[in-house]
C-alpha positions as CSV (number, residue, x, y, z in Angstrom):
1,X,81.0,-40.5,-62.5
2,X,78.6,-41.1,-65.8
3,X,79.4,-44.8,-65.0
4,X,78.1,-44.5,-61.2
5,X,75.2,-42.2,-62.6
6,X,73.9,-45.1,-64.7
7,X,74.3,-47.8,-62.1
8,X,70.9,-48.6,-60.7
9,X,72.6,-49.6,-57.4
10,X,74.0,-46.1,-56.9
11,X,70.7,-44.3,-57.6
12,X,68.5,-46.4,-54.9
13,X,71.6,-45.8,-52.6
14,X,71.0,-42.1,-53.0
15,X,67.0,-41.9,-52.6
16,X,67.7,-43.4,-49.5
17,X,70.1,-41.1,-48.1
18,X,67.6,-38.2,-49.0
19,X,64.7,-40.1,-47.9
20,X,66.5,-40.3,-44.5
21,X,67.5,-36.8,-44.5
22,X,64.4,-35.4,-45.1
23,X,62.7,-38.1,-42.6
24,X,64.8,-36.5,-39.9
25,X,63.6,-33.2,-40.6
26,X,60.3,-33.4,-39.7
27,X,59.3,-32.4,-36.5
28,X,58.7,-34.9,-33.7
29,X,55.4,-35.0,-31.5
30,X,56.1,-35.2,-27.6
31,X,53.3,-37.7,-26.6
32,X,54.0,-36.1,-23.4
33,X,52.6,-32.4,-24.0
34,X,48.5,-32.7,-23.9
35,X,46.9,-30.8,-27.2
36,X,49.2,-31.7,-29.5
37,X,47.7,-33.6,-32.4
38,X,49.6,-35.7,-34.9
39,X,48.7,-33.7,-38.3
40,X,51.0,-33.2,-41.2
41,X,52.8,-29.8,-40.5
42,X,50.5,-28.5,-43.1
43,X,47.5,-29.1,-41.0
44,X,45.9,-27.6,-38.5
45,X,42.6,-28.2,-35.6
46,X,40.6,-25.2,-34.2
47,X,38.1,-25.7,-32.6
48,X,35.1,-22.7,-32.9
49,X,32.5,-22.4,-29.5
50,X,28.9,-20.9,-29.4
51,X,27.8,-20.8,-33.3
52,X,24.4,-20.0,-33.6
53,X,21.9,-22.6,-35.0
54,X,19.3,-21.7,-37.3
55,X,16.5,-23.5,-37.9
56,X,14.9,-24.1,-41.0
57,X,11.2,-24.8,-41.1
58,X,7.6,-22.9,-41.4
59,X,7.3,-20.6,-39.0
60,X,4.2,-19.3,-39.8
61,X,2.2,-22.3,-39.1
62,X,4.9,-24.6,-36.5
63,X,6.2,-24.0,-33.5
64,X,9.8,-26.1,-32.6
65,X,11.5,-26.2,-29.5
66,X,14.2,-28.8,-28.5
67,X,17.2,-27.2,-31.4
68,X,20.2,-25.8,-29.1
69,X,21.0,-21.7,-28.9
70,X,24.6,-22.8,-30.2
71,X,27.0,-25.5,-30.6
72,X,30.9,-26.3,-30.9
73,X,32.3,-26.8,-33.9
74,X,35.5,-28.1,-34.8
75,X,38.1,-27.9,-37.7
76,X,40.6,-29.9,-39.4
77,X,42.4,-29.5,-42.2
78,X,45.1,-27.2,-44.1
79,X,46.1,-24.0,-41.6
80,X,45.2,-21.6,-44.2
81,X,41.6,-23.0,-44.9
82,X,41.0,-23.8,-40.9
83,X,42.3,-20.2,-40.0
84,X,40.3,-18.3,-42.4
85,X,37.3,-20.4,-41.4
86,X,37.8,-19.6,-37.8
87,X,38.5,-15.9,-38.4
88,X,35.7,-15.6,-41.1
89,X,32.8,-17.5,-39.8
90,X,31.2,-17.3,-42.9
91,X,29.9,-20.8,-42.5
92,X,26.4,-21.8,-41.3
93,X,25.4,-24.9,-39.0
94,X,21.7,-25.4,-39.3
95,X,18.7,-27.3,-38.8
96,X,16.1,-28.2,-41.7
97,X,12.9,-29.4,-40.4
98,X,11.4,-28.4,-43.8
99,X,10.3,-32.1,-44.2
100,X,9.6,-32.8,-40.5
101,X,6.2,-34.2,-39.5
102,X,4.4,-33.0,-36.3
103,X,5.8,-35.0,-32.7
104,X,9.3,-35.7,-31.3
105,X,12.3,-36.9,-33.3
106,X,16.2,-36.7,-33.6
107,X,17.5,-35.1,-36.6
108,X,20.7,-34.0,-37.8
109,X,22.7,-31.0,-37.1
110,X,24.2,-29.5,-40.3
111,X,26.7,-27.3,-41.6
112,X,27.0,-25.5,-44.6
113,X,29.1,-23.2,-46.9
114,X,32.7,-24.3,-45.7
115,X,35.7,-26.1,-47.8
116,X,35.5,-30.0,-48.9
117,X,38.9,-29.5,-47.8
118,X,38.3,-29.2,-44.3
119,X,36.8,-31.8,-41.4
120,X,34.2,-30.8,-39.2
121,X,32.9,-32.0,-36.2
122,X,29.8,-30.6,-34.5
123,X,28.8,-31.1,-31.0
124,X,26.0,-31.9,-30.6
125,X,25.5,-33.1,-33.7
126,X,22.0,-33.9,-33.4
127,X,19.3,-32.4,-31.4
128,X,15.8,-34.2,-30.1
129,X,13.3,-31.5,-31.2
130,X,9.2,-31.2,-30.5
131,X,7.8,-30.0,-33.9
132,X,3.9,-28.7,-32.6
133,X,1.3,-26.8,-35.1
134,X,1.0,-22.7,-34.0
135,X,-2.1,-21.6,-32.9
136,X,-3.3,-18.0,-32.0
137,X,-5.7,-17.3,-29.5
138,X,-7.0,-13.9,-27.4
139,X,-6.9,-14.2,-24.3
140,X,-8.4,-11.6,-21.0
141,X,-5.6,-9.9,-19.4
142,X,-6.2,-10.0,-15.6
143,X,-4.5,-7.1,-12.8
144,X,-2.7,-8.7,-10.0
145,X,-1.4,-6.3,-7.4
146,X,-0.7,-6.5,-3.9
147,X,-3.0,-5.3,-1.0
148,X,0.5,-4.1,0.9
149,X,1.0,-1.0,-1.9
150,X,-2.2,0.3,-1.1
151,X,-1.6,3.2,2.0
152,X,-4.1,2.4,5.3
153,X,-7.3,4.2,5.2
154,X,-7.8,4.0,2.0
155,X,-9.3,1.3,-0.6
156,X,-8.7,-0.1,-3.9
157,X,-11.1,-0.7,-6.7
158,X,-11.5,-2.8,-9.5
159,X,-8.6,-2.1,-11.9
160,X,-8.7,-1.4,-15.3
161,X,-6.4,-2.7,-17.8
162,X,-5.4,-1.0,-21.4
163,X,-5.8,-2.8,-24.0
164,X,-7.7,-5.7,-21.9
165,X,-7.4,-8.4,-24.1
166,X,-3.5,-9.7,-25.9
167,X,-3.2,-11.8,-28.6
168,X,-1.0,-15.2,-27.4
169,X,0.7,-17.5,-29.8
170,X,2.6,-20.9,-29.2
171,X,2.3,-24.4,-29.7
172,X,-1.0,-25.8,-29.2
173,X,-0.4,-28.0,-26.7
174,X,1.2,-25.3,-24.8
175,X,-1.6,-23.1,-25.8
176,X,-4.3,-25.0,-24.2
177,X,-2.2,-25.3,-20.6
178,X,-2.8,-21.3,-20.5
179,X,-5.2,-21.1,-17.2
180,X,-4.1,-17.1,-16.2
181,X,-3.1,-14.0,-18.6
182,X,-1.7,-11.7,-16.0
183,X,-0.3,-8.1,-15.1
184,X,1.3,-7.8,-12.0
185,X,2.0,-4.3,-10.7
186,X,4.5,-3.4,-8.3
187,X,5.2,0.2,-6.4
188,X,8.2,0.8,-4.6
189,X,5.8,2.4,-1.7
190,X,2.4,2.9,-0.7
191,X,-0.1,4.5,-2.4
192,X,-2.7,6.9,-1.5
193,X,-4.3,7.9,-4.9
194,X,-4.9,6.1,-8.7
195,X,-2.0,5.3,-10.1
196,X,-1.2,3.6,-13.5
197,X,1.4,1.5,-14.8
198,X,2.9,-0.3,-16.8
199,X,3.1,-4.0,-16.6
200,X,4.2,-7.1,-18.4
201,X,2.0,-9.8,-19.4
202,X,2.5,-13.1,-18.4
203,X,0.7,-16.6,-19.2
204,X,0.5,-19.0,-16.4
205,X,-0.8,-22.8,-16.5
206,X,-2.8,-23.9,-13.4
207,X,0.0,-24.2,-11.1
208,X,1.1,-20.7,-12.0
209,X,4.1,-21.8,-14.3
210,X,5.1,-19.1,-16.8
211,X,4.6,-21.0,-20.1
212,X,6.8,-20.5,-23.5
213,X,4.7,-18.0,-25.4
214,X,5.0,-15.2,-27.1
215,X,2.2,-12.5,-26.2
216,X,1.1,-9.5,-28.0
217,X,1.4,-6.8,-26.9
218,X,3.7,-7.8,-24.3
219,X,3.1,-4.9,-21.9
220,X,0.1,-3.5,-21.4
221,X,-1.2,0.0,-19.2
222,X,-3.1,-0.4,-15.9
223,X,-4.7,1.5,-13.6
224,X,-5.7,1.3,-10.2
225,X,-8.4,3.6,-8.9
226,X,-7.9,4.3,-5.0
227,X,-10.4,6.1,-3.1
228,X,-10.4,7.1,0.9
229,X,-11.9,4.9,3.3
230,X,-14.3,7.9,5.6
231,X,-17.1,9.3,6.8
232,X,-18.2,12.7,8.3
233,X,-18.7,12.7,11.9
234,X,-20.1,15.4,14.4
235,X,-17.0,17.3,16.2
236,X,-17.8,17.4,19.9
237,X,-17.2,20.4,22.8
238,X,-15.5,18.9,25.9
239,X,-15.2,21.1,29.0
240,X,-11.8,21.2,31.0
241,X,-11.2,22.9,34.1
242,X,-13.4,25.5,36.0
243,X,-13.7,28.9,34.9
244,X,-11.5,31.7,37.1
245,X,-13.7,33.0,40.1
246,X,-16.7,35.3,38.9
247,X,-16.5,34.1,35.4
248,X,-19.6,32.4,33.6
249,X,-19.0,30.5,30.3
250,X,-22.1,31.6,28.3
251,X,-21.6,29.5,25.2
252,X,-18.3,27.7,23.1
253,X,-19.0,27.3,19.7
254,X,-17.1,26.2,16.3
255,X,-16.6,27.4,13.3
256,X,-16.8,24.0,12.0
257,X,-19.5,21.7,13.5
258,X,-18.1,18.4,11.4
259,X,-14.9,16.5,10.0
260,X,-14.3,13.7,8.0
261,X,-12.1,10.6,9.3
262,X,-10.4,8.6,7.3
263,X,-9.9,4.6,8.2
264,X,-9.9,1.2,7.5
265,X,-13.2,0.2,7.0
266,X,-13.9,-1.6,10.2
267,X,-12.6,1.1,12.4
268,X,-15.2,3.3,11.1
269,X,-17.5,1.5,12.2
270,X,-16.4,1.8,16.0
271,X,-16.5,5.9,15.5
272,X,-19.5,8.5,15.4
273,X,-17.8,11.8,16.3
274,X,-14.3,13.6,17.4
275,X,-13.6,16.1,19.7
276,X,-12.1,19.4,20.7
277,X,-10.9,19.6,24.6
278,X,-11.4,23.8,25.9
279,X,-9.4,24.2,29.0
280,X,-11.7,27.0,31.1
281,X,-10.1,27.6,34.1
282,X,-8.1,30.3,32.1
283,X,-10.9,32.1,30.1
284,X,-11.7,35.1,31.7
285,X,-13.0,37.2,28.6
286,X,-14.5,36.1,25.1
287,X,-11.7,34.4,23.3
288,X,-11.5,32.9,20.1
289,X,-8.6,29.9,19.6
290,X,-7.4,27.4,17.5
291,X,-7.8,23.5,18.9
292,X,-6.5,20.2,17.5
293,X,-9.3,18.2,16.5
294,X,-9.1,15.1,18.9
295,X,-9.3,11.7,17.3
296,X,-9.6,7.9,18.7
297,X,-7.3,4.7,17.9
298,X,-6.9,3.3,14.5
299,X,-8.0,6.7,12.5
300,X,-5.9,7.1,10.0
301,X,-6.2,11.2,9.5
302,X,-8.8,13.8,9.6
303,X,-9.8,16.9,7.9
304,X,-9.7,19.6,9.3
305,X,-7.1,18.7,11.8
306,X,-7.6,22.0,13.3
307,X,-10.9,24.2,14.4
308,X,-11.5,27.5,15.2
309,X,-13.2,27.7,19.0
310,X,-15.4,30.6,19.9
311,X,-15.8,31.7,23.8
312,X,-18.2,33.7,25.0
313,X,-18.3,34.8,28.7
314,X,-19.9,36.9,31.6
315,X,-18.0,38.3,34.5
316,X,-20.2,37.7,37.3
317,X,-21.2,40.7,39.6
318,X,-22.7,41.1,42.9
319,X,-25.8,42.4,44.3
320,X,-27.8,42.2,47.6
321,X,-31.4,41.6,48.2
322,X,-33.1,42.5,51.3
323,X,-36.3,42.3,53.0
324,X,-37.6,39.0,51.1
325,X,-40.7,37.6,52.5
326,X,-40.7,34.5,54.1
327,X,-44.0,32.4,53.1
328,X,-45.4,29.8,55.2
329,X,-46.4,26.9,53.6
330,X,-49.1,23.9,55.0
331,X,-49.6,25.5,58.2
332,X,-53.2,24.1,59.6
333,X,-56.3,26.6,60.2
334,X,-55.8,26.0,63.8
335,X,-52.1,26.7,64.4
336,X,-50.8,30.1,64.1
337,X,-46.8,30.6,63.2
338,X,-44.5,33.5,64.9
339,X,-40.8,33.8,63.4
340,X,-38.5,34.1,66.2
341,X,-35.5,34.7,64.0
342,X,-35.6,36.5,61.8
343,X,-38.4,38.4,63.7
344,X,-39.9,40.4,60.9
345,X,-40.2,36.7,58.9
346,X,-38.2,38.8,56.0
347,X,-34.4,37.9,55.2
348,X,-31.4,38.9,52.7
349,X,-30.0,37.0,50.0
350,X,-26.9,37.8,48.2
351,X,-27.0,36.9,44.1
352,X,-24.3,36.8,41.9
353,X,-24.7,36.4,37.8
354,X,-24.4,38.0,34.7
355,X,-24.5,42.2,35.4
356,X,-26.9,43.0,33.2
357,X,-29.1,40.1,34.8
358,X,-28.0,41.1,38.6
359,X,-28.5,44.4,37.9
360,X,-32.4,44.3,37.1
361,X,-32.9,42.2,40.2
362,X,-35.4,42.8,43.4
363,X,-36.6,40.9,46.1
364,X,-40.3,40.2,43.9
365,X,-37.9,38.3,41.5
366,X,-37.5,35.4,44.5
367,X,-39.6,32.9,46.6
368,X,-38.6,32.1,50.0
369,X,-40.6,29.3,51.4
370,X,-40.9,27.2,54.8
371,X,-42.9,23.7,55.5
372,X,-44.8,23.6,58.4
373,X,-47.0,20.7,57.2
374,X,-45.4,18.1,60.0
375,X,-44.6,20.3,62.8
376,X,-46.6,20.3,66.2
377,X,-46.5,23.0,68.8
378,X,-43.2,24.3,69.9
379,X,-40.0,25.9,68.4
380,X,-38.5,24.6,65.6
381,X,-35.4,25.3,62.9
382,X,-36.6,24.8,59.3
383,X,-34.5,25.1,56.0
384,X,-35.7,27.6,54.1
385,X,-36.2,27.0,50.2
386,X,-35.3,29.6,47.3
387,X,-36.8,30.1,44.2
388,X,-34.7,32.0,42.1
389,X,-34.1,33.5,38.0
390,X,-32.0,31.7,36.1
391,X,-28.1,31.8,35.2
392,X,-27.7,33.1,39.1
393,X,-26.4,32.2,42.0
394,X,-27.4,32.9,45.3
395,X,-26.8,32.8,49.3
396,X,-29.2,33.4,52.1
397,X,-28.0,35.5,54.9
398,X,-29.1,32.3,57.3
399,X,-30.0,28.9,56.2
400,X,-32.6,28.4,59.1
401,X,-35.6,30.0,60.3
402,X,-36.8,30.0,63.8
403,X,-40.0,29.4,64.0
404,X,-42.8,29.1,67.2
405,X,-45.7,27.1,66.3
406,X,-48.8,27.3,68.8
407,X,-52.8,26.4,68.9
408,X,-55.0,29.3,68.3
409,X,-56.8,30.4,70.9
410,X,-60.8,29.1,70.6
């Protein structure tokens, strides 16, 4: 056996058997299965999605845009160092624009405190970034609302808007695009009286594009002042109906004498009062009641909506009036008149009025009159005309007179 150990023959026969052995221990990759990768068994690839990128650079005096939220990063290399990379995270992937000059350029994508040990692979590894100087610049904040919040009949102002100025910082070129500084405020229904909100601030270039800036503050207070659209108009007494049989209406009058409509401003213009309707035909005493105040197309309220009516009346008496003197009137100095009918030339008249009116009458308080100015000789009917008092009514006993009219003898 010492013989065989010192033959050189026997010792290469012997690495080979191992090498062999050991050879066919080593486990075989299926070039069928996808994801497999042909590492040493002591290797391993991860692969590590959405790591943040930080970029390196001045930002009190730059502005850069173009440098990606995250990227992928793959790693290769022993399991122990790619696993605790993976788990740990406590690498950094990075871009320093420390020495960048102002404009567009492609620069590297970075990482940063993970093993030599290991292989990584970042996608995208580079990034095509805008490097622009920062300015600041105030800008007038402007209120934007809709007409639709705003209920009918009434009208908004000018808003106001707390504070009205924000401060807006960005990349100059971005900067000098800023054409509006808005606040737009929305209501989820229609108002009727000032409001305020709060409201975000946006700036717009010229074609009303939100632009990449940051503003300060971002949210500022408005109000809108909102004030009623009206005007004070007379309220107007329309009769209904007839009174009841012997009833006079003496007088309606209201307790209020005006209201105020409220409208769009153009359908003011088309009204000058309202109105209160009192039915009559079924006042037969003094009444007081409570009447909707009547109001025309396109008003949007009025105030009060509701008015107290006052109703004085007179229940109408009776009275008759007898022996009233019939007066002739442009008879000629050489005609001579004789009543036929009624013979004494006197007639009745029955009046009806207010009592205390009715009562006091007598026949001096009326004027009966006929017309003989046209008529010839002979018999003739004429109408006879009353004059009467006031807030009466009357009816002669006979409409007609017959008269005789003859010459006088010479």
């Amino acid at each position: 056996m010492d013989k065989w150990m010192d033959n050189p023959w026997f010792i290469k026969v012997v690495a080979l058997v191992l090498a062999v052995l050991l050879f066919g221990s080593v486990p075989k990759n299926d070039p069928d299965k996808p994801g497999d990768v042909n590492v040493p068994s002591d290797e391993k690839v991860e692969t590590v999605e959405d790591v943040p990128v930080k970029r390196v650079y001045d930002t009190d005096t730059l502005v850069v845009s173009g440098v990606p939220e995250t990227v992928t990063v793959t790693l290769q290399g022993p399991k122990n160092l790619v696993q605790q990379a993976k788990t740990l995270r406590n690498f950094e992937v990075f871009v320093d624009l420390t020495e960048a000059e102002l404009g567009n350029q492609r620069v590297p994508i970075t990482i940063k405190d993970v093993s030599d040990r290991l292989t990584v692979t970042i996608e995208p590894g580079y990034a095509n970034v805008s490097i622009q100087e920062k300015v600041t610049k105030e800008f007038r904040v402007e209120a934007e609302f809709s007409g639709n919040i705003v209920e009918e009949g009434y009208i908004a102002e000018k808003p106001a808007v707390k504070p009205n100025k924000v401060q807006i910082t960005g990349a100059k070129d971005v900067v000098d695009k800023i054409t509006f500084v808005k606040a737009t405020v929305n209501s989820s229904g229609k108002i009727s009286e000032t409001i305020t909100r709060e409201a975000s601030v946006l700036a717009l270039d010229k074609d009303m594009n939100k632009l990449n800036v940051v503003v300060e503050p971002q949210v500022v207070e408005v109000t809108i002042p909102i004030k009623s659209s009206s005007k004070k108009v007379p309220i107007d007494i329309v009769r209904k109906g007839t009174p009841p049989s012997g009833v006079t209406i003496d007088s309606i009058t209201l307790e209020t004498k005006e209201a105020e409509i409220i409208a769009d401003p153009g359908v003011l213009e088309e009204f000058d009062n309202v109105r209160v309707e009192v039915d009559v035909s079924k006042i037969d005493e003094d009444t007081e009641i409570t009447l909707p105040v009547i109001i025309g197309e396109g008003i949007v309220k009025v105030s009060p909506e509701t008015v107290k009516v006052t109703v004085k009346v007179t229940k109408a008496s009776e009275k008759s009036i007898s022996n009233v003197p019939i007066e002739i009137d442009g008879m000629d100095e050489g005609f001579e008149v004789n009543f036929l009918d009624p013979a004494n030339g006197q007639t009745n008249l029955t009046v009806s009025g207010p009592s205390d009116i009715v009562s006091a009458l007598s026949s001096d308080d009326f004027k009966i009159l006929i017309d003989v100015s046209e008529l010839d000789e002979g018999n003739y009917e004429v109408d006879m005309k009353v004059t009467a008092p006031q807030n009466i009514t009357w009816k002669l006993a006979k409409e007609k007179a017959s008269i005789s009219v003859a010459k006088k003898d010479a």
